[in-house]
N, C-alpha and C positions, 0 to 999 in steps of 0.2 A: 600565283600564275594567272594570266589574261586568258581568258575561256571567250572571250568577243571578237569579233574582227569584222567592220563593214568596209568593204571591196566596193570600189569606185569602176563604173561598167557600162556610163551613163552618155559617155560624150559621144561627141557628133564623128568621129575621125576623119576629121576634113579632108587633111594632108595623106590620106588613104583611096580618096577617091580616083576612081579611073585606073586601079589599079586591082580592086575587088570590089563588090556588092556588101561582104559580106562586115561584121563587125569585126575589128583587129582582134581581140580578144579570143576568135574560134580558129585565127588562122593557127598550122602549123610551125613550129618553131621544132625541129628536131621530129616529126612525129608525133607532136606533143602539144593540142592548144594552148595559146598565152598566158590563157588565163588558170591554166593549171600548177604556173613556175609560179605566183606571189600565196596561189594558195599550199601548195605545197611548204614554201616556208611557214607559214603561219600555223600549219595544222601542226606539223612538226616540232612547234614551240608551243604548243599545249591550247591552241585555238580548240573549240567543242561548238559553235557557231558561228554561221559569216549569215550576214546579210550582204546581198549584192543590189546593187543601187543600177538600175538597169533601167533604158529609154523605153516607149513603147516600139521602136524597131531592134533592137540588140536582144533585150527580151527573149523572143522563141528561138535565134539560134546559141542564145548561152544556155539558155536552160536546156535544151536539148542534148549539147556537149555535157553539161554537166548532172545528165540524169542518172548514170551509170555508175556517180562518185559516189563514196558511201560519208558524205558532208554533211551536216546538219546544215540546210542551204534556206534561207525564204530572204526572199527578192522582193525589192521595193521597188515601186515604178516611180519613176520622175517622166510627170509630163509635161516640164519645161524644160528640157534640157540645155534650152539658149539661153538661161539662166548662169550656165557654167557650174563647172564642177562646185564651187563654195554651196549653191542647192543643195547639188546631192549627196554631200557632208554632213546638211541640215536635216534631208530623210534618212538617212542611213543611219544617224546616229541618234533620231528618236525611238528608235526600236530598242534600243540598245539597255539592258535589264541592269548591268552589273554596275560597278563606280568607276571602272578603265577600263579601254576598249582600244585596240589597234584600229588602225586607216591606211588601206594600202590603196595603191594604184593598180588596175587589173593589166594593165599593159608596161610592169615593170617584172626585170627580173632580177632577183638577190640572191645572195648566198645566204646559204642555210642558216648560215652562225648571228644574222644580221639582227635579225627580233628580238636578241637573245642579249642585245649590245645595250638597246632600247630598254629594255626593262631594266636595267642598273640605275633608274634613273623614275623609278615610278615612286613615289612618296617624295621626291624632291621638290620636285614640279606638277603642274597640272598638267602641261605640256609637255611632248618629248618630241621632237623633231629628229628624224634622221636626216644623218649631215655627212659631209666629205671635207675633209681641208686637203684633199689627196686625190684630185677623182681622177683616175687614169683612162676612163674606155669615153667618154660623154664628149658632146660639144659643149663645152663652158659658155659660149655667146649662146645657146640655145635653150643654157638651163637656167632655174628660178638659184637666185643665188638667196642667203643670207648673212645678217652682219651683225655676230657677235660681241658683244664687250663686258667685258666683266661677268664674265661665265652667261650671263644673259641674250636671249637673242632682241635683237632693237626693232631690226624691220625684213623682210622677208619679198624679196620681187624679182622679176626678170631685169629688168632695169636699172636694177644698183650699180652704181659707178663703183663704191666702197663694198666691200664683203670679204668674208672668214670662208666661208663656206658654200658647200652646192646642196640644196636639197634630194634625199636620195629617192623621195614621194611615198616615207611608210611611216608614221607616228605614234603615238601611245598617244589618247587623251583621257583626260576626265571627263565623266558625263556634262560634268556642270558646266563646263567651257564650252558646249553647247549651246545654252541662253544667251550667251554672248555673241554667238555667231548667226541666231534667232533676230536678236537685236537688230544686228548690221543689215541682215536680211531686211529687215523694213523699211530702209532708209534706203536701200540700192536694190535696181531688177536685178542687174548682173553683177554676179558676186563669183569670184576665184577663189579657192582656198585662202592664197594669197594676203586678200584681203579681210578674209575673218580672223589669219592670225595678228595681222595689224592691229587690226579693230580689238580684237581681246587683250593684247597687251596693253593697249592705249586704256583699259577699263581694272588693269591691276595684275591680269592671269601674268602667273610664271611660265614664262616657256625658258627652256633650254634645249640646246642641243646636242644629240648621243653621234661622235665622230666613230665612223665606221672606218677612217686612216685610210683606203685606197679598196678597201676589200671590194669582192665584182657586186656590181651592180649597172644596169641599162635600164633603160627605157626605150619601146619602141614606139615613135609616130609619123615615121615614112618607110617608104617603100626601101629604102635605102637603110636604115634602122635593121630591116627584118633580114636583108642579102648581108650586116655584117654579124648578126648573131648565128648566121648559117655558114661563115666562115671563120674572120679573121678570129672571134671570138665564140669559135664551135667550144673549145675545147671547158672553158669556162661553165658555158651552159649545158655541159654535158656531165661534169660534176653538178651542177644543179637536177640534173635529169636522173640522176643514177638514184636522188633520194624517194621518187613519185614509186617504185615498186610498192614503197609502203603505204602508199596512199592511193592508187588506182591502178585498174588491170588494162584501160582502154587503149 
């Protein structure tokens, strides 16, 4: 079982501005900050530590929302955040004690079962990418696709003309494919995930990807994102909501 988990809490939420101050992660979803739907799956599949990989403005109002959770929580600061999230992949995951460690995105939301898909798949590869070949709630032109062949993932972008898949933004890695993504860091400021998992395949790492077949899953990064998980796709996230009793009383 994966006892680690470093939550991605760092970025800028551009496409949020003018419509809060505040980080997307504290806003309500159901009564419920955001950033409570990716931890609640992860605790719930046997997480015992998150590091959250947090800006120096995101900072005091996550930690604040999340002082009440009974989480083994300790937060790293990135104070390059214009670096892009590939950075705070690179801090988040030098903390990290154990040989594999989940990486979620703090502004996605999954179904419970989803973690649980992921791990079928840990001693195969060093890498495990959560993938869709089914995604029914996303903008497909808006999402990072991937292009599998031969059980292998090849390349990994927004911009793929060819692809198998949609990244669903939750992974299993090994610590060690971290060095790799250290590497890439010295050669490039600005680094996306994106690009580390290019770079470490291109260096040997096995990556594959765990199809999650259509099961729910969002991501919010507009204002428009957050009015449809408040409606067309309440129902969804309220079985994800129904699980957090066991996890917080706030």
């Amino acid at each position: 079982m994966i006892k680690e988990a470093v939550v991605l809490a760092a970025g800028l939420s551009i496409r949020m501005r003018g419509f809060t101050n505040l980080p997307k992660q504290v806003l309500k979803v159901l009564d419920k900050p955001l950033i409570y739907y990716p931890l609640t799956a992860l605790v719930l599949n046997g997480v015992k530590k998150v590091y959250v990989v947090v800006n120096e403005v995101t900072y005091g109002p996550i930690r604040e929302i999340l002082s009440g959770v009974p989480i083994d929580i300790e937060y790293v600061i990135n104070d390059k955040p214009d670096r892009d999230n590939g950075y705070s992949v690179i801090l988040g995951g030098s903390y990290v004690k154990g040989n594999y460690f989940y990486l979620a995105m703090s502004d996605h939301i999954f179904s419970i079962d989803i973690p649980k898909v992921l791990t079928r798949y840990v001693g195969i590869a060093d890498l495990v990418v959560g993938a869709d070949s089914k995604p029914k709630f996303i903008d497909i032109e808006e999402a990072t696709k991937i292009l599998v062949k031969d059980g292998n993932v090849v390349r990994v972008g927004k911009g793929l003309s060819e692809f198998t898949h949609i990244d669903i933004g939750i992974f299993i890695m090994n610590k060690k494919v971290v060095n790799y993504f250290r590497e890439c860091s010295e050669v490039k400021y600005v680094i996306k995930l994106a690009d580390l998992i290019n770079y470490s395949i291109t260096k040997g790492v096995k990556a594959v990807v765990a199809d999650v077949e259509g099961r729910f899953w969002f991501d919010i990064d507009t204002r428009e994102d957050l009015e449809k998980v408040r409606s067309e796709l309440r129902d969804y996230v309220e079985n994800v909501k129904s699980f957090m009793n066991y996890l917080v009383k706030a």
